[in-house]
N, CA, C and O atoms as a printed pandas DataFrame, in Angstrom:
     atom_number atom_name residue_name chain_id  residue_number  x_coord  y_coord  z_coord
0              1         N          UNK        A               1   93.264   78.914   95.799
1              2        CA          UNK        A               1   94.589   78.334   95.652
2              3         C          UNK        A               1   94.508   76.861   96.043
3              4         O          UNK        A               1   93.754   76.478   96.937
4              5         N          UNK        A               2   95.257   76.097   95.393
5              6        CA          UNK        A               2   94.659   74.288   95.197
6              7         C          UNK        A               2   96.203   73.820   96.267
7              8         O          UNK        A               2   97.299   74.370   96.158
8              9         N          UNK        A               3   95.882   72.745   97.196
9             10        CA          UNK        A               3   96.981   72.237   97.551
10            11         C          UNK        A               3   98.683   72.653   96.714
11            12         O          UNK        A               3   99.669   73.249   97.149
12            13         N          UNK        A               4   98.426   72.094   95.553
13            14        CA          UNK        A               4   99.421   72.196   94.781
14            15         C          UNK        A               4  100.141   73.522   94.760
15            16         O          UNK        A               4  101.264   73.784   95.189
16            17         N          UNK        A               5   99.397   74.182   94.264
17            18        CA          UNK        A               5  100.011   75.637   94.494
18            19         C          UNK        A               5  100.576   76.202   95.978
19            20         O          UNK        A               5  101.523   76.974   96.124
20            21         N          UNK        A               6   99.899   75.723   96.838
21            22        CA          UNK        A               6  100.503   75.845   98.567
22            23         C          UNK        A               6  101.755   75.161   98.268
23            24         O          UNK        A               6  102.822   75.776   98.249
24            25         N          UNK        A               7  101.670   73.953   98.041
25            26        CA          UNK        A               7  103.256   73.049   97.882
26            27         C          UNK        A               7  104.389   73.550   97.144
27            28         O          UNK        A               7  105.584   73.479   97.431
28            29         N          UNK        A               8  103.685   74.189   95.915
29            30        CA          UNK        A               8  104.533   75.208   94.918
30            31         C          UNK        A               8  105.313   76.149   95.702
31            32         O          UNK        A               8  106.515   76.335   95.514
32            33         N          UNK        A               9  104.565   76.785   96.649
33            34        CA          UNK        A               9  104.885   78.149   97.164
34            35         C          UNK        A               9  105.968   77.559   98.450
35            36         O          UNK        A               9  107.054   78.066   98.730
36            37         N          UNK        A              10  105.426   76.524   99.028
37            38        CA          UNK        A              10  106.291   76.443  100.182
38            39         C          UNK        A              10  107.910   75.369   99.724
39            40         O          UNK        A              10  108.865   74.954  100.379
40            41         N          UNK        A              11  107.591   75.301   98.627
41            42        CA          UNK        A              11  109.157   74.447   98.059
42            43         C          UNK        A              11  110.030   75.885   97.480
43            44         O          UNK        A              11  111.259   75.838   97.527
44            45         N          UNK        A              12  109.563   76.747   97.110
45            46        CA          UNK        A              12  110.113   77.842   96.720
46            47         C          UNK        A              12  110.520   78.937   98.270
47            48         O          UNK        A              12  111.140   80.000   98.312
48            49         N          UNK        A              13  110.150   78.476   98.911
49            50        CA          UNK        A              13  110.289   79.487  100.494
50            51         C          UNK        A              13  111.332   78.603  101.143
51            52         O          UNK        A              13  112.257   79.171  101.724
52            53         N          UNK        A              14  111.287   77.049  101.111
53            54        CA          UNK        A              14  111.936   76.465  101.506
54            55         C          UNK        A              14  113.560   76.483  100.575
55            56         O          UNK        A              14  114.558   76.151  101.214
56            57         N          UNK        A              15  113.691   76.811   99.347
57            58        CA          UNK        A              15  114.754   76.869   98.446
58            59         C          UNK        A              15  115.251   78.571   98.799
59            60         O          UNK        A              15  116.442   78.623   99.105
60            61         N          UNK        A              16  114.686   79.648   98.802
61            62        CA          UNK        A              16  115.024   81.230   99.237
62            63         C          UNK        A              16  115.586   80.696  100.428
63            64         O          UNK        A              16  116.807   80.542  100.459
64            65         N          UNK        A              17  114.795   80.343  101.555
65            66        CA          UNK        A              17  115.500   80.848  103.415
66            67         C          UNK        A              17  116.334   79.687  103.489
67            68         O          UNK        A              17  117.260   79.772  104.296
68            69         N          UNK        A              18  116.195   78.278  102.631
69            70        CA          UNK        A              18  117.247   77.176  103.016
70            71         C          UNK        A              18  116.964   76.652  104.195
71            72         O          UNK        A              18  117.949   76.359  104.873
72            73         N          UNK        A              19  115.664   76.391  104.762
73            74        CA          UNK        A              19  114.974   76.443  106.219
74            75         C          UNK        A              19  113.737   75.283  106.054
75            76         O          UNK        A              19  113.454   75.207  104.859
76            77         N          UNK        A              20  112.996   74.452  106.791
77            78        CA          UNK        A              20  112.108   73.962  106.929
78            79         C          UNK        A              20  110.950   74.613  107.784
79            80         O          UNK        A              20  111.188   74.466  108.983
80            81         N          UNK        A              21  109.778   75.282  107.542
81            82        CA          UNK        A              21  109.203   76.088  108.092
82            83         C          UNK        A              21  107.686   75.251  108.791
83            84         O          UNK        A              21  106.841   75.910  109.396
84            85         N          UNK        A              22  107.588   74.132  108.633
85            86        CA          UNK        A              22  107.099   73.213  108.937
86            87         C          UNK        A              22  107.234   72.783  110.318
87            88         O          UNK        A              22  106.287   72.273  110.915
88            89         N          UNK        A              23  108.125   72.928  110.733
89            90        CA          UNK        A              23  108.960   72.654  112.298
90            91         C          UNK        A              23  107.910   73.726  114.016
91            92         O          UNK        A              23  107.103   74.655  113.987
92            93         N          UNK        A              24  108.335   73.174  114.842
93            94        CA          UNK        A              24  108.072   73.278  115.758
94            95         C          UNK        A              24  108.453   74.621  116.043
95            96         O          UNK        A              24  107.598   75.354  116.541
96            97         N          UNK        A              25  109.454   75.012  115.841
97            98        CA          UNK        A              25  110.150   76.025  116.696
98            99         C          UNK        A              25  109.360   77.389  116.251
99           100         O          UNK        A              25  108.567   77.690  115.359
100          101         N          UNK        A              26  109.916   77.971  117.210
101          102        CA          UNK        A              26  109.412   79.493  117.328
102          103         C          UNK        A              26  110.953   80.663  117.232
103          104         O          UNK        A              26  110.865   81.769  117.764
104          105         N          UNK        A              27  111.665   80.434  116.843
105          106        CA          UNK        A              27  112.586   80.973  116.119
106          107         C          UNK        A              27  112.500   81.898  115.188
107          108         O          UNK        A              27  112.171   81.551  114.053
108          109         N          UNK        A              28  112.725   83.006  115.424
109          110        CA          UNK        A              28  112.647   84.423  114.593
110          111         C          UNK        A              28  112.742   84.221  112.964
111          112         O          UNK        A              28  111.876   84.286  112.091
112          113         N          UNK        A              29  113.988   83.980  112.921
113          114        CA          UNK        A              29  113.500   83.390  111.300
114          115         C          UNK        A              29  112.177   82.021  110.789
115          116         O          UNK        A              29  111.612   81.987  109.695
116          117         N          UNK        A              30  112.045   81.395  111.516
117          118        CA          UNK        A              30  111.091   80.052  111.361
118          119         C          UNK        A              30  109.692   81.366  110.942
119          120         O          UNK        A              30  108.975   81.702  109.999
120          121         N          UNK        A              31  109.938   81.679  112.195
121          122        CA          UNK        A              31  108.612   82.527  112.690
122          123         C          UNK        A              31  107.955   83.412  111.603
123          124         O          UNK        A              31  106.780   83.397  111.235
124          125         N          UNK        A              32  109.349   84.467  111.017
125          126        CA          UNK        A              32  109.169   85.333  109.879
126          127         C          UNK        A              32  108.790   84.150  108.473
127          128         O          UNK        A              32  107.968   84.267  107.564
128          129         N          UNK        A              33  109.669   83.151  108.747
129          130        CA          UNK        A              33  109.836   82.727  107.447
130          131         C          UNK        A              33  107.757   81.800  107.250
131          132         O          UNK        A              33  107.069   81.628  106.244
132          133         N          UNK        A              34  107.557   81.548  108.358
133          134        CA          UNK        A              34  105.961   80.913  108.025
134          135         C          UNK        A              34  104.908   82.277  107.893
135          136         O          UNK        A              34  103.953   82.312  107.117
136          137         N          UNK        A              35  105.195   83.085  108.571
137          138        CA          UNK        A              35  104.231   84.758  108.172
138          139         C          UNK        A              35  104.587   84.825  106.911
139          140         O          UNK        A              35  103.576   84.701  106.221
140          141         N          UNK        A              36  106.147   85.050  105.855
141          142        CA          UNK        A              36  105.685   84.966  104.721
142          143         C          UNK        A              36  104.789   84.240  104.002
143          144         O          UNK        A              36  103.982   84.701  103.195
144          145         N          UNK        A              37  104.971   82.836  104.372
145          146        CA          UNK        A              37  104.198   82.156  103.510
146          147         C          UNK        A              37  102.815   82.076  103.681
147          148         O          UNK        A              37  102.185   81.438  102.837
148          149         N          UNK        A              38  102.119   82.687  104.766
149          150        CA          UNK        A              38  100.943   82.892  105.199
150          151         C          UNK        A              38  100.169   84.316  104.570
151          152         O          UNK        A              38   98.986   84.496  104.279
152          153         N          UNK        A              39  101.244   85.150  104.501
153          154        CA          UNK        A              39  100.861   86.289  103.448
154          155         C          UNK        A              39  100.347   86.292  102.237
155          156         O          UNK        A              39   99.236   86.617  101.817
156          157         N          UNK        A              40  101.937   85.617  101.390
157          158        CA          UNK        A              40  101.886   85.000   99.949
158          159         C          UNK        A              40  100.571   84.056   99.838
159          160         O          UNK        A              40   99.684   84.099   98.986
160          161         N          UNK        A              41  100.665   83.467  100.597
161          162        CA          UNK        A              41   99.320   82.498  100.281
162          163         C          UNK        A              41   97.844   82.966   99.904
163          164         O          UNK        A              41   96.969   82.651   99.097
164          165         N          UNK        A              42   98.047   83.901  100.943
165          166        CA          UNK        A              42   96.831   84.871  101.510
166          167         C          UNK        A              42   96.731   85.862  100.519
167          168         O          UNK        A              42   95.557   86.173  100.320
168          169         N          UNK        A              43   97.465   86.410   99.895
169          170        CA          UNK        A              43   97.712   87.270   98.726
170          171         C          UNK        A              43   97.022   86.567   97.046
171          172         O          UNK        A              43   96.657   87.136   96.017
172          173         N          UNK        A              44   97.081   85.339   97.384
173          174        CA          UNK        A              44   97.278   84.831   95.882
174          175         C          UNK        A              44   95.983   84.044   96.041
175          176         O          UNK        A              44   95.700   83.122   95.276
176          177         N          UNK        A              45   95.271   84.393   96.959
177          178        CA          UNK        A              45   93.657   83.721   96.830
178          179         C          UNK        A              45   93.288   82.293   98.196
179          180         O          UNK        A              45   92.233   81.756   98.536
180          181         N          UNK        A              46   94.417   82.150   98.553
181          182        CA          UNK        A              46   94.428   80.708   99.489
182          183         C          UNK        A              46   93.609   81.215  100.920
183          184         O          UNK        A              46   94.022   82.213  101.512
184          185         N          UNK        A              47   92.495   80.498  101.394
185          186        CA          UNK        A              47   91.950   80.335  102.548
186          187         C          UNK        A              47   92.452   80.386  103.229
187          188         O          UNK        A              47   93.521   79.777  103.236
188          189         N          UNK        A              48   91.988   81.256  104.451
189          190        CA          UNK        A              48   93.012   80.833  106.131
190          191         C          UNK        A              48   93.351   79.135  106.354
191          192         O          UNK        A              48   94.291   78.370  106.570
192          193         N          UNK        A              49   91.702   79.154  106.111
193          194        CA          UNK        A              49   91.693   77.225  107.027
194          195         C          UNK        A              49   93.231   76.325  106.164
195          196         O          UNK        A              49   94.094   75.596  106.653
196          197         N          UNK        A              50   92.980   76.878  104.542
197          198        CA          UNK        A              50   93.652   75.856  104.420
198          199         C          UNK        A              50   95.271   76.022  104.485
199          200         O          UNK        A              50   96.090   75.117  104.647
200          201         N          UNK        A              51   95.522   77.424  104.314
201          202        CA          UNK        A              51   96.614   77.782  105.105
202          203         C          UNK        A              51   97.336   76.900  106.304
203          204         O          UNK        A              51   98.244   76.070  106.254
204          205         N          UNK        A              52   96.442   77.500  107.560
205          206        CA          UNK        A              52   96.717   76.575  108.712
206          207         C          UNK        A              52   97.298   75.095  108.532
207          208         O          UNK        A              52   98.378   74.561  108.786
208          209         N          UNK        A              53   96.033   74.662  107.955
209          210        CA          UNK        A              53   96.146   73.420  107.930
210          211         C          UNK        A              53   97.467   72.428  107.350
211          212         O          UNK        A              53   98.050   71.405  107.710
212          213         N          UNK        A              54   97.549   73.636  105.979
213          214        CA          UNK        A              54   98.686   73.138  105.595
214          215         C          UNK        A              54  100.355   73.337  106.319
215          216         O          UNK        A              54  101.387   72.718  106.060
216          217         N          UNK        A              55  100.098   74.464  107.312
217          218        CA          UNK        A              55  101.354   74.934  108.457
218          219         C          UNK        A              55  101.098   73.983  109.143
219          220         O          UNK        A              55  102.106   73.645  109.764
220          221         N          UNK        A              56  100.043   73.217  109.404
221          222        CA          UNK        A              56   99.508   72.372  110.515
222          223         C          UNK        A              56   99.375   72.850  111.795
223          224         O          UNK        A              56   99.697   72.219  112.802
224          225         N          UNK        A              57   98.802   74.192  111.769
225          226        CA          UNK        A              57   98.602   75.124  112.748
226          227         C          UNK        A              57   97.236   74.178  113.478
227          228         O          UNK        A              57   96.904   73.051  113.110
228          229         N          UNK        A              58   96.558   75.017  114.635
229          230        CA          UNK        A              58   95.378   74.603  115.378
230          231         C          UNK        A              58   94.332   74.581  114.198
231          232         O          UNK        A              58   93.692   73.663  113.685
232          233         N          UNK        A              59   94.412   76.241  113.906
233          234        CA          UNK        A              59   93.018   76.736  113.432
234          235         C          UNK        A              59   93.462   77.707  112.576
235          236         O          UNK        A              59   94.668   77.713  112.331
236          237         N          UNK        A              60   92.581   78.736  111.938
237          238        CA          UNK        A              60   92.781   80.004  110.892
238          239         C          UNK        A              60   92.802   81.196  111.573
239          240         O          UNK        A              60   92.987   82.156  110.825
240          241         N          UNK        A              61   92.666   81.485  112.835
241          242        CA          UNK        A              61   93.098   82.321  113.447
242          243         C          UNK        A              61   94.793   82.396  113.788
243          244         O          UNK        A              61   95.280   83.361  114.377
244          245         N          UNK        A              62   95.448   81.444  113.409
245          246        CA          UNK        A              62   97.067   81.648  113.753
246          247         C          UNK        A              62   97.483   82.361  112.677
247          248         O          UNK        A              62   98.196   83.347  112.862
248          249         N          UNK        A              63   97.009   81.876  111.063
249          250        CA          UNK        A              63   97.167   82.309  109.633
250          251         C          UNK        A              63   96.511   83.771  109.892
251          252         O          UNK        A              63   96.966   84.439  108.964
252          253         N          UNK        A              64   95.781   84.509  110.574
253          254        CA          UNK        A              64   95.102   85.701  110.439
254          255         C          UNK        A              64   96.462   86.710  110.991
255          256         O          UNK        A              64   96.934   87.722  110.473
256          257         N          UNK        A              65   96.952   85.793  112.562
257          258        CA          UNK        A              65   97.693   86.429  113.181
258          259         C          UNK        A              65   99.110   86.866  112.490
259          260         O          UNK        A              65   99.690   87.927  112.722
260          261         N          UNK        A              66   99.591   85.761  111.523
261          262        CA          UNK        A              66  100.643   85.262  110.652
262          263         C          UNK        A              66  100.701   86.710  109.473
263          264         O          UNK        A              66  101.608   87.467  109.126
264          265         N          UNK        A              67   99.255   86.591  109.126
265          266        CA          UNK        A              67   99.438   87.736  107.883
266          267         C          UNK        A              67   99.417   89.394  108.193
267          268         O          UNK        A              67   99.996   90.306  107.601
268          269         N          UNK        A              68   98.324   89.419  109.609
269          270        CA          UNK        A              68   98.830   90.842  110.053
270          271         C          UNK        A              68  100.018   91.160  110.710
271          272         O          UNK        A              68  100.279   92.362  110.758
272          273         N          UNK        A              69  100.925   90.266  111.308
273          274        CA          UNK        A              69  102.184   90.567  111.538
274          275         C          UNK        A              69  103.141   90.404  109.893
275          276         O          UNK        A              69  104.183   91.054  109.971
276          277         N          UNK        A              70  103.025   89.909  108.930
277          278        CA          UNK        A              70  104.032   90.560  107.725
278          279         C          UNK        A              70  103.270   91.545  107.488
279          280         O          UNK        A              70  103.995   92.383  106.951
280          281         N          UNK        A              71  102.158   91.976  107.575
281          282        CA          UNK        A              71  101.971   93.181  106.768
282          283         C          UNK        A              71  102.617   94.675  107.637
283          284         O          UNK        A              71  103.075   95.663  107.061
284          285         N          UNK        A              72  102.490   94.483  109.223
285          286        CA          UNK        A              72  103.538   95.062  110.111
286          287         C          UNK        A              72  104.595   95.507  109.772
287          288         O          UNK        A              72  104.974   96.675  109.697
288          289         N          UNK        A              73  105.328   94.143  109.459
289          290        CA          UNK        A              73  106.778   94.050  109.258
290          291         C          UNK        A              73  107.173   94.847  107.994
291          292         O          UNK        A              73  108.119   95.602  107.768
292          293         N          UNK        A              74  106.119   94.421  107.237
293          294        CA          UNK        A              74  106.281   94.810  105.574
294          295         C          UNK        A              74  106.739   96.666  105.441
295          296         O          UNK        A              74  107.607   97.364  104.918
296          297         N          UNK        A              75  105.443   96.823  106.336
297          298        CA          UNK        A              75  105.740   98.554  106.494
298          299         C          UNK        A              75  106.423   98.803  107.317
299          300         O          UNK        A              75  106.254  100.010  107.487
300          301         N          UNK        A              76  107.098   98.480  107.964
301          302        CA          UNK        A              76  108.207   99.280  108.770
302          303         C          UNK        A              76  109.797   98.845  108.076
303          304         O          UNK        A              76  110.671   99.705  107.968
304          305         N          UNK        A              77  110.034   97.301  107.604
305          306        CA          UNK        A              77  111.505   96.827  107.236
306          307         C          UNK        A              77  111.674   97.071  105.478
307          308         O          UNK        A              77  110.530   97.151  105.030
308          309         N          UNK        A              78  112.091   97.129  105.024
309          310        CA          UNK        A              78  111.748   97.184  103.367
310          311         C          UNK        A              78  112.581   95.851  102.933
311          312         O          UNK        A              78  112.544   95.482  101.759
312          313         N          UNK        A              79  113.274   95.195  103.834
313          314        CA          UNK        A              79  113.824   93.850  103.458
314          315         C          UNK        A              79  112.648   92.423  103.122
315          316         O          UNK        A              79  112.738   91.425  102.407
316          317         N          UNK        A              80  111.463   93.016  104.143
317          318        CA          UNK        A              80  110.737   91.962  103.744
318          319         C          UNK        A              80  109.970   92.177  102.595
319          320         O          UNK        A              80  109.358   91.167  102.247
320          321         N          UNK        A              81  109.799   93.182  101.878
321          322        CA          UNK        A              81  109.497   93.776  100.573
322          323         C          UNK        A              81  109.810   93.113   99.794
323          324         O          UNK        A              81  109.122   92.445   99.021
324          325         N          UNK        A              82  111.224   93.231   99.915
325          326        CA          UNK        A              82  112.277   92.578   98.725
326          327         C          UNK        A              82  112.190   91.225   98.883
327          328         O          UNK        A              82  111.798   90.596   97.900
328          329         N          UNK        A              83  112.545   90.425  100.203
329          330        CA          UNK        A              83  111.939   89.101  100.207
330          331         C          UNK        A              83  110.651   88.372   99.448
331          332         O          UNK        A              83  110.607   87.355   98.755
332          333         N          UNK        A              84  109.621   89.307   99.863
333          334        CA          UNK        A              84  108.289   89.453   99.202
334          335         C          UNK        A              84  108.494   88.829   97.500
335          336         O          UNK        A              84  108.390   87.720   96.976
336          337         N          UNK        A              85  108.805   90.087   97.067
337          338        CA          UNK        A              85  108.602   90.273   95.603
338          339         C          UNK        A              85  110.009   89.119   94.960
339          340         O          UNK        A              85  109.628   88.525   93.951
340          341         N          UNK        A              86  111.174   88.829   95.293
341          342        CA          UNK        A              86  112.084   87.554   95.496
342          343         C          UNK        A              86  110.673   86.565   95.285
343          344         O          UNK        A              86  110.064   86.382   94.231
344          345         N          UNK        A              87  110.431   86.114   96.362
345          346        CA          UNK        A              87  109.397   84.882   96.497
346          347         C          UNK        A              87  108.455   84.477   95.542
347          348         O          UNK        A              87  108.399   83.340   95.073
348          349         N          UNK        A              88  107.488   85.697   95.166
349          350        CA          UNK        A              88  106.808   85.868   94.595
350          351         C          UNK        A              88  107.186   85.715   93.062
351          352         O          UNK        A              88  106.644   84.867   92.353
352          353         N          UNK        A              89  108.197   86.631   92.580
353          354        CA          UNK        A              89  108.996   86.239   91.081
354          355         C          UNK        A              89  109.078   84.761   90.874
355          356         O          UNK        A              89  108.683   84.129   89.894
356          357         N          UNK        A              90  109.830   84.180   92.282
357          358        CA          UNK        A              90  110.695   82.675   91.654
358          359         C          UNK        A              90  109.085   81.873   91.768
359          360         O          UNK        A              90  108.953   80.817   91.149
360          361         N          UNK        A              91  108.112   82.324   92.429
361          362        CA          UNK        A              91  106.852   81.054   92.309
362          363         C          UNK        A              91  106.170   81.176   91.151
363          364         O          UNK        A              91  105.857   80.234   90.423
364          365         N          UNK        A              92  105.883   82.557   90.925
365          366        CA          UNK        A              92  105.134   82.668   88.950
366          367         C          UNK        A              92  106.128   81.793   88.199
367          368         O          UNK        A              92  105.749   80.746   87.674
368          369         N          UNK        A              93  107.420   82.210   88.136
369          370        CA          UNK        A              93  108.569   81.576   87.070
370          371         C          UNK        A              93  108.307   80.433   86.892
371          372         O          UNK        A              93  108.157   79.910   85.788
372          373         N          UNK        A              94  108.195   79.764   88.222
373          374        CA          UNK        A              94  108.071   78.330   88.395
374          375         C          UNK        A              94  106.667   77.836   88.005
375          376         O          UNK        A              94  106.454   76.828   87.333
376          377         N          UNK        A              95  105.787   78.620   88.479
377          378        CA          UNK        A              95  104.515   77.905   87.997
378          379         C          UNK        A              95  103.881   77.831   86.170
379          380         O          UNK        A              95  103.188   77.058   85.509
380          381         N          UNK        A              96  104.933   79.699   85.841
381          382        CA          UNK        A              96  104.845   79.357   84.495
382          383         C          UNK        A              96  105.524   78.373   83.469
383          384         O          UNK        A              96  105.064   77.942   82.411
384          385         N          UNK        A              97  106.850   78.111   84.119
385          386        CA          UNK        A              97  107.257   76.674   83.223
386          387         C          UNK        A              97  106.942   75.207   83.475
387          388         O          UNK        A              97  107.422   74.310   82.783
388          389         N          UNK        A              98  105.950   74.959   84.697
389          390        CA          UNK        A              98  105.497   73.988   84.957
390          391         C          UNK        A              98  106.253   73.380   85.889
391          392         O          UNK        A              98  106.143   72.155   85.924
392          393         N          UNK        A              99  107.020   73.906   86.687
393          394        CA          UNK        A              99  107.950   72.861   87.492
394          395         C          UNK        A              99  106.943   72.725   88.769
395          396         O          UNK        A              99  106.125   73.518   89.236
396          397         N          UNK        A             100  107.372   71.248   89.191
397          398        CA          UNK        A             100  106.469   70.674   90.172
398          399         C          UNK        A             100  107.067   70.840   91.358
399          400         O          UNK        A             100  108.289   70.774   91.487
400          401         N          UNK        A             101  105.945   71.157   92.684
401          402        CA          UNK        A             101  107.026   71.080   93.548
402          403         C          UNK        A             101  107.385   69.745   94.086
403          404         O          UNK        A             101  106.616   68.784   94.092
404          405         N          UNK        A             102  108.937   69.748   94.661
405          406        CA          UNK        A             102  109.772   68.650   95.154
406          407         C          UNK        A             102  110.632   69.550   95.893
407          408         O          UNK        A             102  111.383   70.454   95.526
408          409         N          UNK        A             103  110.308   69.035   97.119
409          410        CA          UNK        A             103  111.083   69.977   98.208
410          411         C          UNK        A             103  111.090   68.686   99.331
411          412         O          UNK        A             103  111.598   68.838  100.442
């Protein structure tokens, strides 16, 4: 997964939660809302490192920690399911008509 496509994915996470996930905080939604995108990422071929890097985490062990807690969540809530597959729809859509991200 190429920068671009990380940017793709996180302008589309940032347009769903209406949130900046980029931020400092440790806030339950922040929190959930960067494990998705650490999943999705992680799902669609993207490296830990560059994961992190792009959360601007330490290292690829936070992105490891990030994706086994949604997959947690995934099986026990069925909301993050639906979030999931939400996310996932609007980033193909988007990547299939070419829209760039601008977030």
């Amino acid at each position: 997964m190429e920068l671009s496509e990380l940017r793709l994915l996180y302008c589309v996470m940032v347009d769903y939660y209406g949130m900046n996930f980029r931020s400092k905080s440790r806030k339950r939604p922040v929190a959930d809302g960067k494990s998705m995108f650490a999943y999705i990422a992680r799902k669609r071929g993207a490296m830990l490192m560059d994961i992190a890097q792009y959360m601007g985490w330490r290292d690829h062990s936070t992105a490891i920690f990030a994706v086994r807690k949604m997959e947690d969540l995934m099986s026990i809530y069925p909301v993050f399911k639906k979030q999931y597959n939400d996310i996932v729809d609007e980033y193909e859509f988007r990547q299939a008509v070419g829209l760039f991200a601008e977030c």
